[in-house]
C-alpha positions, 0 to 999 in steps of 0.5 A: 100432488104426488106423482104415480102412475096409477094405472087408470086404463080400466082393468075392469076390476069390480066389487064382490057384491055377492059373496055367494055360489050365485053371484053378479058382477058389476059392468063399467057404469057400476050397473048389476049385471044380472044378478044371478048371472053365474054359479061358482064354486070350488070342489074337492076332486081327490087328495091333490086335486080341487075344481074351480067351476062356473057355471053362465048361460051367456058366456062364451069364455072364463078365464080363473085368476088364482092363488094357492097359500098366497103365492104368485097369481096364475091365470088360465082359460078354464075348459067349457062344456056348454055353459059349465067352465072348468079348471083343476089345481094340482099338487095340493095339500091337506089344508092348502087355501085356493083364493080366486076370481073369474074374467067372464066374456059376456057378449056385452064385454069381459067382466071380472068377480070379486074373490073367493076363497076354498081350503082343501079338505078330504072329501069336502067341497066349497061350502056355500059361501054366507052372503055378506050382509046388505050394503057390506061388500068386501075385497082385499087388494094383496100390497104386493100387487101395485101396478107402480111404486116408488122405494119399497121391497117385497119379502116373504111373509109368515102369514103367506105370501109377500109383504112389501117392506122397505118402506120409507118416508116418501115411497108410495104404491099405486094400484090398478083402477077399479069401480068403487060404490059410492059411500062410505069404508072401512079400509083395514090394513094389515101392518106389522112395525118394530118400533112404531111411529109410522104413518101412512096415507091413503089416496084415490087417483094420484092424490087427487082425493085425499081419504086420510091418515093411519098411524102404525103401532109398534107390533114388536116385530116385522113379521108380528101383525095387526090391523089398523083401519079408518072408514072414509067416504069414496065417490063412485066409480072407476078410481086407482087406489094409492098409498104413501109412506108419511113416515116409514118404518113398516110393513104392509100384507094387504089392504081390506075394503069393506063397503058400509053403504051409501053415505048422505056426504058422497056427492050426487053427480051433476048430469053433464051438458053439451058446451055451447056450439058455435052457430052452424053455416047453411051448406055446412056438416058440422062444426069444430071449436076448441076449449082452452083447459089450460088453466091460464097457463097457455093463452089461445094467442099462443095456439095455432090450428090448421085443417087440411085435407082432401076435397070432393075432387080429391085436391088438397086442400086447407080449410078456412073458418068460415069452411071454404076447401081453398085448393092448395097448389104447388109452391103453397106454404103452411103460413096461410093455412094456420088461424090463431085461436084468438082470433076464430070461434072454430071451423065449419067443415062442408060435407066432404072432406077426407084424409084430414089432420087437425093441426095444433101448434104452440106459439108458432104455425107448423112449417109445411109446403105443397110439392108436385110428385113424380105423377103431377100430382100436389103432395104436402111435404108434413112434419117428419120428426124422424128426420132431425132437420126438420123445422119443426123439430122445436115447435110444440104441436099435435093433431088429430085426424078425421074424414066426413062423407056421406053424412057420417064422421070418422075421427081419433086422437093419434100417437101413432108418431108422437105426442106433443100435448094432451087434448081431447076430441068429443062428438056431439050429435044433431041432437046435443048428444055427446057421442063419444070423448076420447083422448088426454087430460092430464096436465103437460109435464105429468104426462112426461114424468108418468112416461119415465115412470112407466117405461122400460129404461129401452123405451125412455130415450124417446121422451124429448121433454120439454118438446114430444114423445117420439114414437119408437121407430121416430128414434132408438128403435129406428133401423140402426138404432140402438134398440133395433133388435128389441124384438128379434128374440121374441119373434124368433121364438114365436117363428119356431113355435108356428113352424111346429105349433098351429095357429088359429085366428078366428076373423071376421074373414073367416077361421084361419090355422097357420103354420110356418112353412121350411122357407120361412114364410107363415102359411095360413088356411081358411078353413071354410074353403081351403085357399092359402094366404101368406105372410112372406117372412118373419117380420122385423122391428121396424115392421112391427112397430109400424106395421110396414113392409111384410106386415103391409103386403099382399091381397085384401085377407093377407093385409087384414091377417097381418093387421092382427099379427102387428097388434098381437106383436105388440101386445106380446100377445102373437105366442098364444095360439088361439087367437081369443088371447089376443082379442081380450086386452086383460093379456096386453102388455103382461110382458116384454118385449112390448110396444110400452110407448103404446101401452102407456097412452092406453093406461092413461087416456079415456076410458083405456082407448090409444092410437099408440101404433097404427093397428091399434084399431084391431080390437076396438082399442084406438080412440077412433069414432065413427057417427052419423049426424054429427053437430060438432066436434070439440077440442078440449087443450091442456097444459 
C-alpha cells in the first residue's frame, strides 16, 4: 500500500447537489440539509466590481472561498445584514471568471457548497444557473490543491492557473477528505503529455480502494490539453481522493467528478452491532474490556494494562479486575498493579473513581511507585518522558484517562505527552448503545511515516521510532532546546497587534474586548459589567505548548480566557481579532508557526477529534466524552 498522508480530518467538503441559485448542502452523514436552505449568486456592481451573495434564514455566519481566472483561492468572512451575506471582488476585468463556494454556519455545525462559477460581463449579472440533471452531480478538484504529494511541481497554465507537472513514476497527490454519494462516476482528467505513454492511477483512502487506471496520450505538447476519464464505482462517505503516477511524463490541471447515480454494485452498509460486554458485577457502574485488532501481529501475553486513580476518599488507588479500589501506599510499586490481557476478560469499575489513567504497555509492566510528598500525602512517581532517565523510556505504552461519578462517564484519548500506539476508546450505553468512539486506527508504523510526512522539518525530531512520538515541549521544543524560540516571532507580532488592535472574544462568560497595555500585560474588559481581567504577560513557547505558567494563572475568567489564548496560539489562529476565527476549525493550522504535532493527530484520528495539547477541549476538538448510564468502555488495540 502506498503511503500518503490523505488528510482524513473531515474538511466538511461536500457535493453540489444543486447547481442552482436555490441550493442544499450536505451535513457528514450524507443527509440533505434542507434543500432550499440558501440562495446565492454573483452580481455585476460596475466595471471592476461583482457581488458574491447568500442569502440563509438560519445562518449565523458565511464565509466565500473564491478564485479570480483560476488564481491562488482567498477566503473571507462576507459581511451580513440579517439573513443577506455579502462580499464584493475588486479590480475586475471585462471577461474575467470568478469560481466560488460558500462555508455556512448553521446551528447544527458549518457546512460548505459545491462550486459556482460567474464571468464579469457589463451590466450583466449571474445568470441562474441550469440545474444539473437528477442523479448527476458535478465537482472539480483543481491538481494543484493536494493536501500532500510526493515529486511533483506546479507551473503556470495556458488554460489559467497552475498544472502540477514534473511527474514521475512513483509520485503521487493526495487530496482532502470529502463525502462522496454512493455509486458510480465519471472521473475526467484534464492532462496534457509530450510523448504519451503515461499511466496514472487512481485511488480512495491511501490505496485502500483501488478505482483503476487511465492511460495518458501523447497531446503534442505540456500546455496542449485533453480529457481522458473512466467511470468507477465509489462507496459512500467520507473518502480522500489519491492519484499515483504509474508511469510519468504528464501533466495534470484538475480532475472532474460527475455523479451518475446509485449503482446496483455499491455495497449496502451492514448496520454495526455492539461487541459482547463482559458480565456486569452487582455494586459495579460499567465495565472496560479490550479487542485485540493487531491482526496476530502482537498477542495479549504481550500487553499489559493498569488503571489508577482516586477512590471515593480520594486515596490512590489501582483497580484489580474484579473492581476492588486497592489503596495504594507509599513504598508501593507498578509490579502489582499491571494484569496481562491473557489473563483477564476486563475491569469492572465501582461507582466512583476519579482522575483515572488506563495504562497499556508492551511486553513489559510500566515502572511506577507510591511517594509520600512534602504534605503527607501519597503521590504516584508516572512516567516522565522528558526526563531521558526514565525507566521507561524503552518501554512501548499509551493511555487513556477517564473519571465516573455520579452516574456519568468522562473520558478521552490523549496525546497531550506523547504517542505510543494507536487504540481507540468507544462508550456504550445501558441499552447497547455506542455512544461515541473516538481515537486511531491505523496501523503502528503508518502512523510514524505519515508523521515525518506531514510535519515540518522543526517538528520531526520528536518522532522516536520505533518507541513514541514526543510531545514538543517532551523534546526539541523544551526550554533550551533548539526549537524553543518556535513562536517568538509570532507572538511578538500578535502582542504589537493587540496593543493597537482590539481584541473581541465572544465566551460563554461573556463578551470580552482586549488590548495590550505599556506594561505589557493583555487587558480584557467584559463588556456586560466592565471588570478587567488580565493576562500578565505575553506568554513564551513552553507556555503555549502546554498551557502552563502565564497561560494558567489568575481567577476562574483569567484561567477560561487563557485556555482560548493557548488553543488559538496553537492553531495560528490568536491574530484574528474576532474570536468567531478561532471557534471554527476550517482556520486551524492554515499557517505556521503551529502546534503540527497536534494538528497531525486531528487529520488523522476519528471523525477529525485529538488531544494533541492540553486545550485542545476549547472548541469541541478533544476526543473527550461525557455519558450518562454507561454500560461499557471498550479499547480496540492496533499495531
Amino acid at each position: 500500500m502506498r503511503r500518503y498522508l490523505p488528510y482524513l480530518a473531515p474538511l466538511m467538503l461536500v457535493l453540489m447537489l444543486l447547481i442552482a441559485c436555490e441550493g442544499g448542502i450536505v451535513n457528514l452523514s450524507g443527509d440533505l440539509v434542507s434543500r432550499a436552505a440558501f440562495e446565492s449568486g454573483c452580481d455585476y456592481v460596475d466595471a471592476d466590481t461583482a457581488r458574491i451573495w447568500l442569502t440563509a434564514a438560519d445562518a449565523g455566519w458565511a464565509d466565500v472561498h473564491y478564485k479570480v481566472n483560476g488564481g491562488g483561492q482567498l477566503n473571507v468572512r462576507m459581511n451580513r445584514d440579517g439573513t443577506y451575506f455579502w462580499y464584493e471582488v475588486n479590480g475586475l476585468s471585462e471577461g474575467d471568471v470568478i469560481d466560488y463556494w460558500f462555508t455556512i454556519g448553521f446551528n447544527a455545525g458549518a457546512q460548505d457548497t459545491g462550486w459556482y462559477s460567474y464571468t464579469h460581463t457589463a451590466g450583466g449579472s449571474t445568470p441562474t444557473p441550469t440545474p444539473t440533471p437528477a442523479g448527476s452531480t458535478t465537482f472539480v478538484i483543481e491538481a494543484e490543491d493536494y493536501a500532500a504529494m510526493s515529486g511533483v511541481q506546479t507551473e503556470s497554465c495556458v488554460e489559467g492557473g497552475l498544472n502540477v507537472g514534473w511527474i514521475d513514476a512513483g509520485d503521487w497527490m493526495a487530496y482532502a477528505s470529502r463525502y462522496f454519494e454512493g455509486g458510480e462516476y465519471l472521473i475526467e482528467y484534464r492532462v496534457a503529455s509530450l510523448n504519451g505513454g503515461g499511466q496514472l492511477s487512481a485511488d480512495l483512502d491511501a490505496g485502500s480502494i483501488v478505482l483503476g487506471s487511465v492511460s495518458i496520450p501523447s497531446t503534442g505538447g505540456w500546455q496542449n490539453w485533453t480529457t481522458v476519464s473512466h467511470t468507477v464505482t465509489i462507496p459512500a462517505g467520507n473518502h480522500a481522493f489519491g492519484i499515483y503516477a504509474v508511469s510519468g511524463g504528464w501533466n495534470i490541471n484538475w480532475i472532474r467528478f460527475t455523479y451518475l447515480g446509485g449503482s446496483g454494485s455499491t455495497p449496502t452498509p451492514t448496520p454495526s452491532s455492539s461487541p459482547s460486554f463482559i458480565p456486569l458485577s452487582p455494586g459495579m457502574e460499567l465495565t472496560i474490556q479490550f479487542l485485540n485488532k493487531t491482526g496476530g501481529r502482537v498477542d495479549d501475553s504481550r500487553i499489559y494494562a493498569a488503571i489508577i486513580g482516586r477512590d471515593g476518599g480520594n486515596r490512590w488507588c489501582y483497580l484489580t479486575p474484579e473492581g476492588t479500589a486497592k489503596v495504594i501506599e507509599a513504598g508501593d510499586t507498578s509490579d502489582q498493579w499491571f494484569f496481562r490481557l491473557d489473563t483477564i476478560a476486563g475491569f469492572q469499575v465501582p461507582p466512583v473513581f476519579t482522575s483515572a489513567r488506563l495504562y497499556m504497555s508492551m511486553d513489559s509492566p510500566l515502572v511506577m511507585s507510591a511517594v509520600v510528598d512534602a504534605t503527607g500525602s501519597v503521590g504516584i512517581v508516572q512516567p516522565d518522558l522528558g526526563n531521558p532517565s526514565d525507566p521507561n523510556q524503552e518501554i512501548i505504552f499509551d493511555w487513556a484517562e477517564f473519571t465516573v461519578h455520579s452516574g456519568t462517564f468522562w473520558g478521552n484519548t490523549t496525546q497531550v505527552d506523547q504517542f505510543g500506539f494507536p487504540y481507540t476508546l468507544a462508550v456504550y450505553s445501558d441499552g447497547g448503545t455506542l455512544v461515541k468512539k473516538v481515537g486511531i486506527d491505523r496501523p503502528r508504523d503508518e502512523v510514524f511515516s505519515l508523521f515525518d510526512s506531514y510535519v515540518p522539518s522543526e517538528f520531526r525530531s520528536l518522532n522516536h521510532y520505533p518507541y513514541r512520538i514526543l510531545a514538543p515541549a517532551k523534546e526539541s521544543f523544551g526550554e533550551g532546546k533548539p526549537n524553543a524560540s518556535y513562536f517568538d516571532a509570532y507572538v511578538d507580532t500578535v502582542w504589537n497587534q493587540y496593543r493597537n488592535q482590539t481584541l473581541t472574544i465572544t465566551h460563554p462568560l461573556g463578551t470580552f474586548q482586549g488590548r495590550v497595555l505599556s506594561d505589557h500585560r493583555m487587558e480584557f474588559t467584559r463588556l456586560e459589567d466592565g471588570q478587567k481581567f488580565y493576562i500578565q504577560r505575553r506568554p513564551n513557547d513552553t507556555e503555549i505548548l502546554e498551557g502552563s505558567g502565564v497561560l494558567a494563572s489568575g481567577n476562574t475568567v483569567e484561567l477560561a480566557l487563557e485556555a482560548w489564548i493557548c488553543a488559538a496560539f496553537n492553531r495560528h489562529v490568536v491574530h484574528y481579532p474576532d474570536s468567531s476565527y478561532w471557534n471554527d476549525p476550517a482556520y486551524y493550522y492554515l499557517d505556521s508557526p503551529a502546534n503540527w504535532y497536534a494538528a497531525f493527530w486531528h487529520e488523522i484520528s476519528l471523525g477529525g477529534l485529538a488531544y494533541g495539547f492540553c486545550y485542545d477541549d476549547v472548541n469541541d476538538q478533544s476526543t473527550l466524552i461525557e455519558a450518562p448510564n454507561v454500560r461499557a468502555v471498550v479499547i480496540e488495540l492496533y499495531w
